[in-house]
C-alpha positions as a Markdown table, in Angstrom:
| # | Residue | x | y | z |
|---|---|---|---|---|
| 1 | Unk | 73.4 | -2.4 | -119.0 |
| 2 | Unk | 71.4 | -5.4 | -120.3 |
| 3 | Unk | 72.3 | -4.4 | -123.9 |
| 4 | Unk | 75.9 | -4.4 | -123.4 |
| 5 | Unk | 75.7 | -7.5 | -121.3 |
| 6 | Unk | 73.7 | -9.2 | -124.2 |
| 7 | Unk | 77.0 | -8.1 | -126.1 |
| 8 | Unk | 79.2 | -9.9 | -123.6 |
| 9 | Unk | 80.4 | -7.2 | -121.3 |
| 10 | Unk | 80.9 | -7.4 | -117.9 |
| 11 | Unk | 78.4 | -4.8 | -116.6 |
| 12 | Unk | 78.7 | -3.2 | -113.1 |
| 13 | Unk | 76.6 | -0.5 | -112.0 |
| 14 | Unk | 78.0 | 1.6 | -109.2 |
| 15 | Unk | 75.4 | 3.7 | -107.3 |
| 16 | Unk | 76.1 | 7.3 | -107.6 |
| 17 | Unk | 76.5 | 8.1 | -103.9 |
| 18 | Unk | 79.8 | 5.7 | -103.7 |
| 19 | Unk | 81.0 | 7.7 | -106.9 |
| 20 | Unk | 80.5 | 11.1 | -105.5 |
| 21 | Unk | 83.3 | 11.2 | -102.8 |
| 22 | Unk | 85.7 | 10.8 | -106.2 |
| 23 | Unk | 84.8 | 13.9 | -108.1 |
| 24 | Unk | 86.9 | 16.5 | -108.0 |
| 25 | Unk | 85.2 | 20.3 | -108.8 |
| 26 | Unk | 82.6 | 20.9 | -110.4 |
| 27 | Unk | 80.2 | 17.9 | -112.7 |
| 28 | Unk | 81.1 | 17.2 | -116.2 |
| 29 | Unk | 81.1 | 14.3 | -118.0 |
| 30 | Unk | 84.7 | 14.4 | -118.1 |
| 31 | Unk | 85.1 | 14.7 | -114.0 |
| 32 | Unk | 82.6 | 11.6 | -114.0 |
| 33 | Unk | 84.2 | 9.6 | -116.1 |
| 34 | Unk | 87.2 | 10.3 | -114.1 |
| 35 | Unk | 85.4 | 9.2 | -110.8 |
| 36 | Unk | 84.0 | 6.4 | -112.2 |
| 37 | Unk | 87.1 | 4.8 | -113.5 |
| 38 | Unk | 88.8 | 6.3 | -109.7 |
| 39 | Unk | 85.5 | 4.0 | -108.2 |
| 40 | Unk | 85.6 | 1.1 | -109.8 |
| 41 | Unk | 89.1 | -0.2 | -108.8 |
| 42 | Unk | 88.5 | 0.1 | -105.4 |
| 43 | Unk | 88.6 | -3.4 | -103.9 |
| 44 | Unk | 85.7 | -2.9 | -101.8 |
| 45 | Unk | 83.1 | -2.0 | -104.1 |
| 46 | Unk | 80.0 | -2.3 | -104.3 |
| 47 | Unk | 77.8 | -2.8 | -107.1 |
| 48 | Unk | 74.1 | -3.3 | -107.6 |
| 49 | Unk | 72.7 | -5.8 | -110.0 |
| 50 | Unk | 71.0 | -4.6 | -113.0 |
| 51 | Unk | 67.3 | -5.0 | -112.9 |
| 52 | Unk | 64.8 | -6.5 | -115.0 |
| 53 | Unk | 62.4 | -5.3 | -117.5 |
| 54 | Unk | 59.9 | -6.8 | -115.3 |
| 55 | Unk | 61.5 | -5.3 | -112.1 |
| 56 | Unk | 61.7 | -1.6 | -113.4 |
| 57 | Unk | 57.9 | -2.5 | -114.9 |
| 58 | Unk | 56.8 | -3.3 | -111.1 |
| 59 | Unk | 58.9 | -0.4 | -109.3 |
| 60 | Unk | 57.5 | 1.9 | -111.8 |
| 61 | Unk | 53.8 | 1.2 | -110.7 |
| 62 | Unk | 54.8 | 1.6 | -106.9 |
| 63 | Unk | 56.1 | 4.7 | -107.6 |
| 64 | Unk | 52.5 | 5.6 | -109.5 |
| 65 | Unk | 50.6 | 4.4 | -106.3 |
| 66 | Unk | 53.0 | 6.1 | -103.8 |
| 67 | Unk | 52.6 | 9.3 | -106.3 |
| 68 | Unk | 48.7 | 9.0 | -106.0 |
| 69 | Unk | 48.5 | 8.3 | -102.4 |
| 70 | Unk | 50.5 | 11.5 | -101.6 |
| 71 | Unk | 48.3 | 13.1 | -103.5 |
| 72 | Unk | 45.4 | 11.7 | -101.8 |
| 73 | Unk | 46.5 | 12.9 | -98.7 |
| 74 | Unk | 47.3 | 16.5 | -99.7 |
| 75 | Unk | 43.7 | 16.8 | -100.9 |
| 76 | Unk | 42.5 | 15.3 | -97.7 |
| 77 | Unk | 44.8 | 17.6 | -95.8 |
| 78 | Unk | 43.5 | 20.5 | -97.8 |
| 79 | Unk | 39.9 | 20.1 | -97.4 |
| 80 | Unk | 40.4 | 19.5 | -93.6 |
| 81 | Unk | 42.6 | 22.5 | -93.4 |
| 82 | Unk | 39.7 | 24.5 | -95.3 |
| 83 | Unk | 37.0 | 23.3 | -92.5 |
| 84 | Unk | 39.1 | 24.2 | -89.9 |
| 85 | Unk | 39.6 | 27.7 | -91.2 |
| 86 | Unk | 36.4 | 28.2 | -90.7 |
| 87 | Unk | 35.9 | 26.5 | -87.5 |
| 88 | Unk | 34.6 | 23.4 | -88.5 |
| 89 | Unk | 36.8 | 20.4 | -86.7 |
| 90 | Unk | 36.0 | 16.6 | -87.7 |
| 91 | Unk | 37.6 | 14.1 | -85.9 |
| 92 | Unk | 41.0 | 12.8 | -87.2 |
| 93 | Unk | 40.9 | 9.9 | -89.7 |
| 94 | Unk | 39.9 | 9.8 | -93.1 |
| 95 | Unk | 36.6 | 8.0 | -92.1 |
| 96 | Unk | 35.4 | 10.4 | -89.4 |
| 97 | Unk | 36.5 | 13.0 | -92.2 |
| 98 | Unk | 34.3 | 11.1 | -95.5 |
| 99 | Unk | 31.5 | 10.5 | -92.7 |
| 100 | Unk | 31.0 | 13.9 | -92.3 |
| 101 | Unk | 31.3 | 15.8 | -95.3 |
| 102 | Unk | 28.1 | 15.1 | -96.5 |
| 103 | Unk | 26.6 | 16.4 | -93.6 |
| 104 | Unk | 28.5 | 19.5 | -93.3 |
| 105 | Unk | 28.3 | 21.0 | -97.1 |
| 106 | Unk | 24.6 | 19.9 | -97.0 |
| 107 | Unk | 23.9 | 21.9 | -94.0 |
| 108 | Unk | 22.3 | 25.3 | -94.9 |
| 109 | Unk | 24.5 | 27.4 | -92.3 |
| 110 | Unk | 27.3 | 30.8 | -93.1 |
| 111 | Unk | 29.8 | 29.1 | -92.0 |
| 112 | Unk | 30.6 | 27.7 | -95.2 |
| 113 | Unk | 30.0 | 30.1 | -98.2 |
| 114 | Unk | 28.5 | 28.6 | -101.2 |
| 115 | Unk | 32.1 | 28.6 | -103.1 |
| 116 | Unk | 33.8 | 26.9 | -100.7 |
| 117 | Unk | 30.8 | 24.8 | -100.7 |
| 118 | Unk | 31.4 | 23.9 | -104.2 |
| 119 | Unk | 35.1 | 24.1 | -103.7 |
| 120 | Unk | 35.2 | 21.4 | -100.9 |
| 121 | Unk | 33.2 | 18.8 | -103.3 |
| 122 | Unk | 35.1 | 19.5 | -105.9 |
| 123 | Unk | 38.1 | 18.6 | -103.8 |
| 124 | Unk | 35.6 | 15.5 | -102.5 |
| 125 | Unk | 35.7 | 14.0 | -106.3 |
| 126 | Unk | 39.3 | 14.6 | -106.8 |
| 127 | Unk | 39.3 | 12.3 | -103.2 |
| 128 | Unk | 37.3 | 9.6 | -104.9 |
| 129 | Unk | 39.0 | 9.5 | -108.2 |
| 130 | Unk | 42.3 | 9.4 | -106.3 |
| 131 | Unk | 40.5 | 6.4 | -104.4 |
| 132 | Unk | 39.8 | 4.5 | -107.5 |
| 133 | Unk | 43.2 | 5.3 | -108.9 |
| 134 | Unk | 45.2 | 4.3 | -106.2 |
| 135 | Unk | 42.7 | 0.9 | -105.9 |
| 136 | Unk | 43.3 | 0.0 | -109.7 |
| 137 | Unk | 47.1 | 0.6 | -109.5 |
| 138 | Unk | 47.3 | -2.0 | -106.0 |
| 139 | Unk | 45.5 | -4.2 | -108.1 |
| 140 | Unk | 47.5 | -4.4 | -111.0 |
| 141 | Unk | 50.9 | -4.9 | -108.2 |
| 142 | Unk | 48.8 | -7.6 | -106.2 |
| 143 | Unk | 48.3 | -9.4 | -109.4 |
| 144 | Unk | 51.6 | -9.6 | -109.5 |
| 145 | Unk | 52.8 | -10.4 | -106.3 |
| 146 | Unk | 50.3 | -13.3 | -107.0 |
| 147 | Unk | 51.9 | -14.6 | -110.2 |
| 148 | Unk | 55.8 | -14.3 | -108.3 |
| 149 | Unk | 57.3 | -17.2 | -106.8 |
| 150 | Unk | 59.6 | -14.7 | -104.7 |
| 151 | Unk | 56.8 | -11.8 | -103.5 |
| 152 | Unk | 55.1 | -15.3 | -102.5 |
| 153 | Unk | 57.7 | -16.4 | -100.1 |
| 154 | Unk | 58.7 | -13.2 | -98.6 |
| 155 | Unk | 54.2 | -13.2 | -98.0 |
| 156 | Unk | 54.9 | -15.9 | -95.7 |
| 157 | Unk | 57.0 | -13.9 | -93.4 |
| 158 | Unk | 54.4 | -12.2 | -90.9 |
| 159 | Unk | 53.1 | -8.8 | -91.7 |
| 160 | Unk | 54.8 | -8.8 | -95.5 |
| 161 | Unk | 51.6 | -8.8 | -98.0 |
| 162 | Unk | 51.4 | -8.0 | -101.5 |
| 163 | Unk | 52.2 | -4.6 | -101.8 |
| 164 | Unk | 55.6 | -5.0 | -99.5 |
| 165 | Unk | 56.7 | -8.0 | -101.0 |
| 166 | Unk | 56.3 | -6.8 | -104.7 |
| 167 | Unk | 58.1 | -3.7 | -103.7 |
| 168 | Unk | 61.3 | -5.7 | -102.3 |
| 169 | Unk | 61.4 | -7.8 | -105.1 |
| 170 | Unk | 61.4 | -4.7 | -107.9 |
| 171 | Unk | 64.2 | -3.5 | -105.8 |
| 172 | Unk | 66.6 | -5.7 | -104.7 |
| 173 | Unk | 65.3 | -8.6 | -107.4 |
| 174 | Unk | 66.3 | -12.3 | -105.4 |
| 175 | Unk | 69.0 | -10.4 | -103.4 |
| 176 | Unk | 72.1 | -11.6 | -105.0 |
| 177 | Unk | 73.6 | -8.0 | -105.1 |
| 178 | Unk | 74.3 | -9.0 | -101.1 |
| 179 | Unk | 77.0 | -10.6 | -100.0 |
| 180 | Unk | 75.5 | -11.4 | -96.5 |
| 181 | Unk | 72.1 | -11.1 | -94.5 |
| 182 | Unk | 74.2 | -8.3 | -92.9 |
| 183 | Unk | 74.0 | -6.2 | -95.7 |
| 184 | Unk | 70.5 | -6.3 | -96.6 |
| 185 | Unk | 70.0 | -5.1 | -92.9 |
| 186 | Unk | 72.0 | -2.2 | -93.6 |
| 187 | Unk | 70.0 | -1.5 | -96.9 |
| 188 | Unk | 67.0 | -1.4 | -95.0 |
| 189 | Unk | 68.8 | 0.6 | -91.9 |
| 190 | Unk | 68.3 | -2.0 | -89.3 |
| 191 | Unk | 71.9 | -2.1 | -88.4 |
């Protein structure tokens, strides 16, 4: 899209949910080409703006961090799931959860075998290098949520910090692809 705009084109991106209700049978590039072209002249179409290097750069590292945080939580989940298997039960929470895993695979019992022993802190590092992934990838997007004049004003809207306010900005950019406040409401299913 930016290359054929740099050539002069008029570029208009459709997304492909407002295309589907135009193809007919089965996908091929012929159908969608067909649908497109169907799309497009429809009065009331709407288009989304192209994005930036810089936006794509930014929703690419929140889709890292989300990535490694549902990660992250499957291990926790696992190891949790493992303890309870075996009739160990830690109070919910990640912090009761770290608190006590030292104390549980140090403790010389048979409830724990010494492979799932070893198992458990194995899944335990995987935890912490998740940690320092996740922390080094929030960061690099706080950084620059710092550096944007736009992720700065939507952080002066109460409860909007660094990580919310980057992520609207790599996806909507400075909302010009709305026509109304309306709109963005219905983007974000408040209306």
């Amino acid at each position: 899209g930016r290359q054929l705009t740099a050539l002069g084109h008029d570029v208009r991106l459709i997304p492909a949910q407002y295309v589907k209700p135009f193809l007919k049978g089965h996908k091929n590039d012929y159908r969608d080409a067909e649908a497109i072209a169907e799309a497009v002249q429809r009065p009331t179409m709407s288009f989304v703006a192209l994005k930036t290097p810089e936006q794509m750069d930014l929703l690419a590292l929140h889709r890292v961090r989300s990535r490694l945080v549902g990660q992250r939580t499957g291990t926790i989940n696992q190891i949790r799931g493992f303890l309870i298997e075996r009739g160990i039960i830690v109070r919910q929470g990640v912090v009761p959860l770290r608190k006590a895993l030292p104390d549980i695979l140090s403790s010389n019992t048979d409830i724990l075998s010494p492979r799932m022993v070893n198992l458990i802190a194995e899944l335990m590092q995987d935890w912490r290098r998740l940690d320092e992934r996740i922390e080094t990838v929030s960061t690099e997007i706080e950084a620059l949520a710092r550096q944007d004049d736009s992720c700065q004003r939507l952080m002066t809207v109460p409860g909007v910090g660094p990580i919310i306010s980057s992520a609207m900005v790599a996806a909507i950019g400075n909302g010009a692809g709305f026509k109304q406040g309306r709109d963005f409401g219905a983007w974000l299913g408040l209306v």
